[in-house]
N, C-alpha and C positions, 0 to 999 in steps of 0.2 A: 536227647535231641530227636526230633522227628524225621522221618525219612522225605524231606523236600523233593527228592525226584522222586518219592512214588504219588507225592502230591500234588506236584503240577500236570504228573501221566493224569489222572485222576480229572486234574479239572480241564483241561486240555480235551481230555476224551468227552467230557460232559458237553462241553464248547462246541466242538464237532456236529453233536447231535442236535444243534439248531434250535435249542428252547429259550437259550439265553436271548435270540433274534428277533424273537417275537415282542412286539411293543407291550400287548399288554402283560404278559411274563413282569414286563420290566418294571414298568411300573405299579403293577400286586408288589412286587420285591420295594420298591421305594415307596409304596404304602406303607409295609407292613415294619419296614426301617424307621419312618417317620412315625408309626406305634410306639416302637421302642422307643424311641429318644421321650415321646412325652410319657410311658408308664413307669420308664427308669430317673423321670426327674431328679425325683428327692436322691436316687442313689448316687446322680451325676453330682448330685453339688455334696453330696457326704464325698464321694472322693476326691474330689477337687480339692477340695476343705482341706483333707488326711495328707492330701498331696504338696498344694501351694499354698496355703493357709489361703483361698481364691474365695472372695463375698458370694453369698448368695444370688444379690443383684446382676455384678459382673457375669456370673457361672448363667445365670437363665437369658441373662444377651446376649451374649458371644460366645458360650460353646451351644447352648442349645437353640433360643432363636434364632440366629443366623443361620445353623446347620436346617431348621424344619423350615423357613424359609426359604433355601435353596432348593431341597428335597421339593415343597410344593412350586416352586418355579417350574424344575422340571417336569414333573405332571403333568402340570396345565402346557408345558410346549412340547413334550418330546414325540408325541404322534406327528405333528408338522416336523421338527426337526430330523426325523427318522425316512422320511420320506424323499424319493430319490427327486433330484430335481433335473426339468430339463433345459439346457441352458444353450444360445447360438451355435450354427454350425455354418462354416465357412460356405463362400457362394461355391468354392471348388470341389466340394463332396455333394454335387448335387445328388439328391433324393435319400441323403440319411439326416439322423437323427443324432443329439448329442444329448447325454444324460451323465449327473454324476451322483452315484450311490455310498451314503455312509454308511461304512461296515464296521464292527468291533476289530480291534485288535487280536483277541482271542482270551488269555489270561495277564491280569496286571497284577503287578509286585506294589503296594501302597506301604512307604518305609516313612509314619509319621514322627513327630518331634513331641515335646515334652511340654513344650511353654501354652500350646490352646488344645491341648492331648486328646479334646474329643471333636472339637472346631476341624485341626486341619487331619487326624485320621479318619472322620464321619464325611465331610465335606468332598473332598477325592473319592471318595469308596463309591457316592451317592454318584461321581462321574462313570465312574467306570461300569457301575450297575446300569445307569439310562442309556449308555453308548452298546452294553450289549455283551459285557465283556461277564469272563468269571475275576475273581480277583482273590488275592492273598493278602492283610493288615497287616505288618507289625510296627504297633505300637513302640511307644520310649519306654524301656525301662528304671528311666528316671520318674517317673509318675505310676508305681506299679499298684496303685489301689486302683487308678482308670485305665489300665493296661487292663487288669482283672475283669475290670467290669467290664470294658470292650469283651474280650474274648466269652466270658459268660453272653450277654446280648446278642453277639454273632451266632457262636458255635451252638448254642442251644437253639436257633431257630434256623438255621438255613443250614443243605447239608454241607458235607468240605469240599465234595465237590464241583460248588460254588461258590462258595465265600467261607473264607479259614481267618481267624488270628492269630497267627504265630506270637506269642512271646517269646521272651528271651534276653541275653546280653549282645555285647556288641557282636560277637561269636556268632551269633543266629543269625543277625543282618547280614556279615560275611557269608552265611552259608548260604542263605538265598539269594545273594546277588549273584553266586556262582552259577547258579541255574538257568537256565534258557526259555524267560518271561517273555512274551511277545511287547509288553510294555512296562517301564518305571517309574513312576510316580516318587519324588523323593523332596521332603522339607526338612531343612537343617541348616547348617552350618556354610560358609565356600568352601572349605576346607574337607570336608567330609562329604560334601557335592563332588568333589574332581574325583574321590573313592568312586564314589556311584559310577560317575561317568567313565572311568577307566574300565569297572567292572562292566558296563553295557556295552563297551566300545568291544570286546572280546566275542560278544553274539552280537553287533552292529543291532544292538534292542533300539530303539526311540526310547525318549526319555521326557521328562518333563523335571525341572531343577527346580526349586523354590527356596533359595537361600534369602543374604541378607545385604549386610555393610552398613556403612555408616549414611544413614540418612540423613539430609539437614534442612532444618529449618530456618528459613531465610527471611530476617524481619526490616523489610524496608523504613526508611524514618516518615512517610506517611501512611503508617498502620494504625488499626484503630487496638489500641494496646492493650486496653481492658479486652476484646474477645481474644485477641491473640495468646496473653496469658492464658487465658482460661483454656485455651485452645488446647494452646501448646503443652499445657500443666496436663490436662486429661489423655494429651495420646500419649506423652512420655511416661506416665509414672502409674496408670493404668498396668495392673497384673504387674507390678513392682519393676516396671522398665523392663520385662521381660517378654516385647514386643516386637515383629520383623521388622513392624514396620513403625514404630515409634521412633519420634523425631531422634536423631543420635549424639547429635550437637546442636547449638544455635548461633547463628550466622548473622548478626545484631547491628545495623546501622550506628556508628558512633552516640549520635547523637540523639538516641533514643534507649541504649544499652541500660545506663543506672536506674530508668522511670520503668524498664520491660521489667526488669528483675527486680524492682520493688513490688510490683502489682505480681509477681507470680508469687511470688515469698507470700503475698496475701490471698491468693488464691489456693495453695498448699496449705495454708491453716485454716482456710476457711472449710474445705474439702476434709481431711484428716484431723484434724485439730491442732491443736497448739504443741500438744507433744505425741508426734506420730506413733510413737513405741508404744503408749496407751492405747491407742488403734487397735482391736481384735481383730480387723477387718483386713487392714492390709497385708496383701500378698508377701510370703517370703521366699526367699532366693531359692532354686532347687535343689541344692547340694552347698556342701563344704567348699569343694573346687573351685564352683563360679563364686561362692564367698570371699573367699581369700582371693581370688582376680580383683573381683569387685572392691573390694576393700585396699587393697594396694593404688587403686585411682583415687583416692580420698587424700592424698598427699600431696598431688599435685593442683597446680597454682595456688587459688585461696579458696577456702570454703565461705560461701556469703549466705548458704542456706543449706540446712542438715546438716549431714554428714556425722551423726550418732551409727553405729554399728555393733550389734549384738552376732557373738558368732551362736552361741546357745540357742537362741531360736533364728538361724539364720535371716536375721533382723538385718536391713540398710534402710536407712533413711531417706527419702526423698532429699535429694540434694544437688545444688548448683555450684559448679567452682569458676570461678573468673578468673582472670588472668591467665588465662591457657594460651598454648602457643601447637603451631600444630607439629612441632616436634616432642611433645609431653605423650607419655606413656598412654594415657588415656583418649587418646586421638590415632591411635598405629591400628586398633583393628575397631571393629564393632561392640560396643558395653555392653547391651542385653543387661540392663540394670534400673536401678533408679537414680541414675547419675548424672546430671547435664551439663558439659563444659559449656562454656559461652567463648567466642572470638568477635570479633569487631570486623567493620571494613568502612571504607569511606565513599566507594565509587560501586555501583548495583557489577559493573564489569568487573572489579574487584572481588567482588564473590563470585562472579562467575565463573570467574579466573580458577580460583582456589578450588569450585565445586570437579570442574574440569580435567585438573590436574591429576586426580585420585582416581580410584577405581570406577565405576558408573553405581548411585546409590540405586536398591530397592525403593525405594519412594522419596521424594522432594515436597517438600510445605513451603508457598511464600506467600509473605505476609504485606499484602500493598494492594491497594486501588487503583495506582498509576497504570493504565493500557499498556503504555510504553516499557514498562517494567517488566511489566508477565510478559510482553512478547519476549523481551530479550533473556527473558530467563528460562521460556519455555522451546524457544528456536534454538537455542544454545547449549543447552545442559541436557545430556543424553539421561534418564532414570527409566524403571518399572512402570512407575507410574506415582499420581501426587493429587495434592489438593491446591487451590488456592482461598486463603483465607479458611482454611482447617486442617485437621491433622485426619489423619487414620477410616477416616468414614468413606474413603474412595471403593477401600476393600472390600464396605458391607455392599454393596451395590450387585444388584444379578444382571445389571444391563454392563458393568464396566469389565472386561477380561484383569484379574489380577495376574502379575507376573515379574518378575525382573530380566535385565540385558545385563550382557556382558557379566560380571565377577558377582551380581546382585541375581541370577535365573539363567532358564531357559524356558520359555513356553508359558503358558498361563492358564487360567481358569476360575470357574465362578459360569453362573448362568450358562447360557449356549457354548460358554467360553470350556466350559468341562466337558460335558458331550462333544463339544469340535476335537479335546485332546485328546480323547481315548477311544477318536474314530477315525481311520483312513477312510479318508476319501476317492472312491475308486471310479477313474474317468470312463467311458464309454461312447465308443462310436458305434453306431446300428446303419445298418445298409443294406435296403430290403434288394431282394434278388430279380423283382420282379422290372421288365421288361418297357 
């Protein structure tokens, strides 16, 4: 194991000396990142492959477009964003000045997950490098062929005393959280969030959370049910349900319930084919662990579509169970699967009721044209953030801050929304002396 306090002394000392500050510094560094990403293409989708059995398609949209997308977002803005701004000064301080300055944090702890392993370790890193800061990666050890390749990518080009990949097990994570990071970047779990946060609550660090819960998609009975299947079908079971923010359940107007889950059951075949498991493409589960979870929901209510599961190549099938209740095992915490319970409601306040009652989700989808609907579903129901009339495309966006509230985040990022996280903002009053 490596010696973590002699390597944040290290980057801490580097940080001090003012070069991480400099903008263009910053972005030479997110030039020469966004190099990497497109010269290690083919390596990104050979590990992904090794890793999550993850398609080539998926692997060059969402971990690598969306990442050099960001990376060029902030290029073209972080010279404006870097720049101190001057902003009103009350008519009581007559003859000063008010300006507020973003500054780096100093050094950040960036503690990625396993399910977009180079999406959200690359994506964060790209924040903390525009805002100014040095930073520390570690990657999931559940994905240890893009672990590898992270730490190859990084440590061969940049030195440690600005940006490190630590591997490791869970052990390593503990060991660096014990350390005294000026800030923490962490995507995971809730459960493994309140870890983090206890551990920064011990150096009062800042943090930034990016967990999950159960998201749901909410399908009014005047949806247009052909896009919504399709909708629905592509954010849920994209990377084999193993999405933050993939719908978690669906939340189905009575009287549209049997015609929604006919039309998806025909947009799963049309997409995968007729028998999924002949699919080379589709994603598989990460581990044994989340297998046998995953598999233990296949029991409950009825199966009306999938629900074949191979434990040999951690194979699950795209599948729907109806009849669910939301005391059924598969509604108690977040699936992270290809799994989709359906429930019913009769009255739009009736789901609103239900969404309410539970923890606050990472993202919300509803599926309706009525004015009257969205309002009440969007004045009413606390989430991260959501679409209406889509699923997951909220997150690609460099104009929308991604993030969750309450049991689903803390903080957020994407676009300016990254550079704002891994920058205090340091207020200033100026008061000239002259007479």
């Amino acid at each position: 194991m490596e010696n973590y306090q002699e390597l944040l002394k290290k980057q801490k000392s580097f940080f001090r000396n003012g070069k991480t500050k400099d903008v263009q510094f910053r972005i030479d560094t997110l030039t020469k990142l966004k190099e990497l990403m497109t010269f290690h293409e083919q390596d990104i989708i050979v590990a992904l492959k090794a890793d999550l059995n993850k398609p080539e398609v998926e692997t060059k949209r969402a971990e690598i477009g969306l990442v050099v997308g960001e990376i060029n977002f902030m290029i073209e803005h972080l010279s404006s964003w870097s720049t101190s701004k001057e902003v009103e000064t009350p008519s009581t301080h007559a003859g000063a000045t008010s300006f507020i300055v973003p500054e780096p944090y100093g050094s950040a702890l960036v503690i990625a997950p396993w399910n977009y392993p180079v999406q959200l370790a690359v994506a964060p890193l790209a924040g903390a490098i525009a805002a100014g800061n040095s930073a520390v990666l570690k990657p999931s050890e559940l994905t240890p062929h893009t672990s590898h390749l992270l730490a190859k990518m990084i440590n061969e080009n940049f030195p440690e005393e600005y940006l490190r990949v630590v591997e490791g097990e869970v052990e390593t994570s503990t060991a660096l959280l014990n350390e005294n990071f000026d800030y923490i970047f962490f995507t995971g779990s809730t459960g493994v969030g309140k870890i983090v946060a206890e551990a920064a609550a011990k150096h009062l660090t800042p943090m930034t959370l990016e967990l999950g819960g159960k998201s749901p998609a909410i399908v009014h009975e005047d949806a247009d049910l052909d896009e919504a299947a399709a909708r629905i079908a592509r954010g849920k079971f994209a990377n084999a349900g193993q999405t933050c923010v993939a719908p978690d359940y669906l939340l189905v107007h009575r009287n549209v319930k049997d015609e929604l889950i006919r039309k998806m059951k025909e947009v799963i075949t049309n997409t995968y084919g007729e028998n999924v498991s002949e699919n080379l493409d589709f994603p598989h589960v990460v581990s044994e662990r989340h297998f046998d979870r995953l598999n233990d929901f296949l029991s409950n209510g009825e199966v009306v579509a999938g629900g074949n599961a191979d434990k040999s190549r951690l194979f699950i099938e795209p599948t729907i169970l109806d009849r669910i209740s939301w005391e059924d095992p598969v509604m108690q915490d977040e699936i992270f699967g290809p799994i989709l319970p359906v429930l019913v409601y009769d009255e739009i306040s009736e789901a609103i009721d239900a969404v309410v009652e539970r923890p606050k989700p990472l993202a919300l989808y509803l599926f309706s044209d009525n004015q009257d609907v969205q309002e009440k579903v969007l004045n009413n129901i606390s989430f991260g953030g959501g679409a209406i009339n889509d699923t997951i495309n909220h997150m690609t966006s460099h104009y929308l801050p991604f993030g969750g509230v309450g049991n689903s985040g803390l903080g957020a990022y994407h676009g300016k929304a990254s550079f704002d996280t891994f920058s205090h903002f340091k207020s200033i009053l100026k008061r000239s002396n002259k007479k």
